[in-house]
C-alpha positions as CSV (number, residue, x, y, z in Angstrom):
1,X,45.6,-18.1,26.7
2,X,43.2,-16.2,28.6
3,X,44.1,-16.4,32.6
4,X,42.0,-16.1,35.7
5,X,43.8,-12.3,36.1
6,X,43.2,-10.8,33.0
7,X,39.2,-11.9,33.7
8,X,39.3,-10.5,36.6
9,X,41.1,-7.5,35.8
10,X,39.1,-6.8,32.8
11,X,35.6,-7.2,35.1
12,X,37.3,-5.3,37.4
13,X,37.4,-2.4,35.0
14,X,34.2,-3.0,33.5
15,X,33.1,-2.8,37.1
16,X,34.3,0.3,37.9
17,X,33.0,2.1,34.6
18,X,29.6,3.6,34.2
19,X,28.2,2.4,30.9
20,X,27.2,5.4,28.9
21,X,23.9,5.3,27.1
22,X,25.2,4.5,23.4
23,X,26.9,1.1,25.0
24,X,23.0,-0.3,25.2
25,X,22.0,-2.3,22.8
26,X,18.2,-2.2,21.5
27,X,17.4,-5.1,24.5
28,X,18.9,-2.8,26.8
29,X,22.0,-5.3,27.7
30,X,25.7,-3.7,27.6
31,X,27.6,-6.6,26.2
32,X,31.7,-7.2,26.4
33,X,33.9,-10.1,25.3
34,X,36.3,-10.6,28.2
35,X,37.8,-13.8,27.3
36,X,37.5,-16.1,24.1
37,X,38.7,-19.6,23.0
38,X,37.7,-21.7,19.7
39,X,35.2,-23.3,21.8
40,X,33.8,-20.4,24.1
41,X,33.3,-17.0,24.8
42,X,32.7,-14.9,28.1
43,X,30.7,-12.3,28.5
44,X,30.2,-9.1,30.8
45,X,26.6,-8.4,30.4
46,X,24.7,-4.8,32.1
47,X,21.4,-4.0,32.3
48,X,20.1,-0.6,31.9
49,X,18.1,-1.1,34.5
50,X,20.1,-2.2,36.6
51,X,23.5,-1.3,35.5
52,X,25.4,-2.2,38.9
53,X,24.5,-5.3,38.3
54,X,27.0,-7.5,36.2
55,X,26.0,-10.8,34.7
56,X,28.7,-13.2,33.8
57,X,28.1,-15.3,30.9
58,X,30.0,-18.0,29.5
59,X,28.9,-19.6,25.5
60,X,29.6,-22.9,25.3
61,X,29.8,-24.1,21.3
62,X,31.2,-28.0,20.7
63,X,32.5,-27.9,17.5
64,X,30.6,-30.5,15.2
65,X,32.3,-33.6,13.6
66,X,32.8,-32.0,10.4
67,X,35.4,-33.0,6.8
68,X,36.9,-29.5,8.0
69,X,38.3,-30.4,11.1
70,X,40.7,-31.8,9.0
71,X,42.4,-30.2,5.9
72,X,42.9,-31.7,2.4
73,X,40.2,-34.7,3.8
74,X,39.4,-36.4,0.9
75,X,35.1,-36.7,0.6
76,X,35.0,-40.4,0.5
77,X,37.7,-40.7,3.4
78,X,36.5,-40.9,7.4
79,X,37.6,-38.7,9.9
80,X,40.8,-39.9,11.5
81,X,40.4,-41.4,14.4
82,X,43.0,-39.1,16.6
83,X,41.1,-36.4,15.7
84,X,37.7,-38.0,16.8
85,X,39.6,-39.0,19.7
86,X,41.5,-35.8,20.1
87,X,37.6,-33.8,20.0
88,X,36.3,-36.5,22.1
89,X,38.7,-35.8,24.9
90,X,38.2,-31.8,24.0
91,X,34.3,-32.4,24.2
92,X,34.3,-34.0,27.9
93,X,37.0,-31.2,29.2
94,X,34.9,-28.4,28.1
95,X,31.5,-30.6,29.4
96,X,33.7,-30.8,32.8
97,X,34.0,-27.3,32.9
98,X,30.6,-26.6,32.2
99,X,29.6,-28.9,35.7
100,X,32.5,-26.9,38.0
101,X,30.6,-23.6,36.3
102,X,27.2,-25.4,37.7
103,X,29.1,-26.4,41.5
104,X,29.9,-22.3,41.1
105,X,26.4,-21.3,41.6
106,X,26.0,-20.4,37.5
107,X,22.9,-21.2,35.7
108,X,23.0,-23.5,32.5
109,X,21.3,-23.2,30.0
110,X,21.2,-25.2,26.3
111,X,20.2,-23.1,23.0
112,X,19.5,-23.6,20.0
113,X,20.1,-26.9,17.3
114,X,23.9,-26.6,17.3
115,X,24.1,-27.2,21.4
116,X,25.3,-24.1,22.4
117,X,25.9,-23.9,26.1
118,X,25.5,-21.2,28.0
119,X,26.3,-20.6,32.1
120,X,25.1,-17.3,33.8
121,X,25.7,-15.7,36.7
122,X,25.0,-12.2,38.2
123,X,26.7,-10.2,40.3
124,X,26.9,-7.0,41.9
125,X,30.6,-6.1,43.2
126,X,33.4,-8.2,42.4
127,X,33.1,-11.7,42.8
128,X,36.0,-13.8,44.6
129,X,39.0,-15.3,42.6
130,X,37.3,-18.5,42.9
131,X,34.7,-17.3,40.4
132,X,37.5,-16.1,38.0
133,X,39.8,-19.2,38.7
134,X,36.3,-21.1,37.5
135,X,35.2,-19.1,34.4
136,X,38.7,-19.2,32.9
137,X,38.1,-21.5,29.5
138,X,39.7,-25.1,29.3
C-alpha cells in the first residue's frame, strides 16, 4: 500500500536530484513511478527545460467488465453480480478521488478509448502534505 510518506519522500528525493542527461527521454520529459496500484500510477515528470520544475501526474485506468475478472468463468455464464458490484463500488472510489485531485488544483484530463484518466499538476519545491495526503491511490 503506497502511503502519503513514501510519496513524499520519494518526490522529496527526486526533488533534490539533478536529473543527468541520459534520464531524458526523446520528448525531453524525465519520467519516475512513485507510487502504483492495479488501477493507477503516479508519476514524477521533469522537463529539460525546465528541470526544477516537477509535474505530478497521476493515470487513472478503470478496469473494463471483462470474463477475466473472474477465473474459471464459464463463456456462456454472466459476470457475478458481487463482482459487478464489488467494481462498481471500486469504480466511484477511484472517480471520487479523481474530483478531490480536481478540488487540489490538478488538471484532468481523459485519453484515449479505454478512459484513461489522467490528473496533473506542476510544481516547483515541495508541495505541502496536503498534496501527498491527496495523490495517495484509493
Amino acid at each position: 500500500m503506497t502511503t502519503a510518506a513514501t510519496l513524499m519522500e520519494k518526490y522529496r528525493a527526486e526533488a533534490s536530484s539533478t536529473p543527468n542527461e541520459a534520464s531524458f527521454n526523446d520528448e525531453g520529459e524525465s519520467v519516475k513511478v512513485i507510487g502504483e496500484t492495479s488501477w493507477t500510477r503516479v508519476l514524477l515528470i521533469r522537463q529539460k527545460e525546465s528541470p526544477s520544475e516537477i509535474r505530478i501526474e497521476i493515470e487513472l485506468m478503470l478496469p473494463r467488465a471483462t470474463r477475466e475478472l473472474v477465473p474459471g468463468l464459464k463463456k456462456d455464464e454472466p459476470i457475478p453480480c458481487q463482482v459487478v458490484s464489488e467494481l462498481a463500488e471500486n469504480t466511484i472510489e477511484h472517480m471520487k478521488y479523481l474530483l478531490n485531485l480536481y478540488h487540489s488544483g490538478f488538471n484532468l484530463e481523459l485519453m484515449g478509448e479505454f478512459c484513461l484518466w489522467i490528473a496533473t499538476r506542476t510544481f516547483e519545491g515541495l508541495p505541502g502534505k496536503a498534496i501527498f495526503e491527496a495523490i495517495c491511490p484509493p
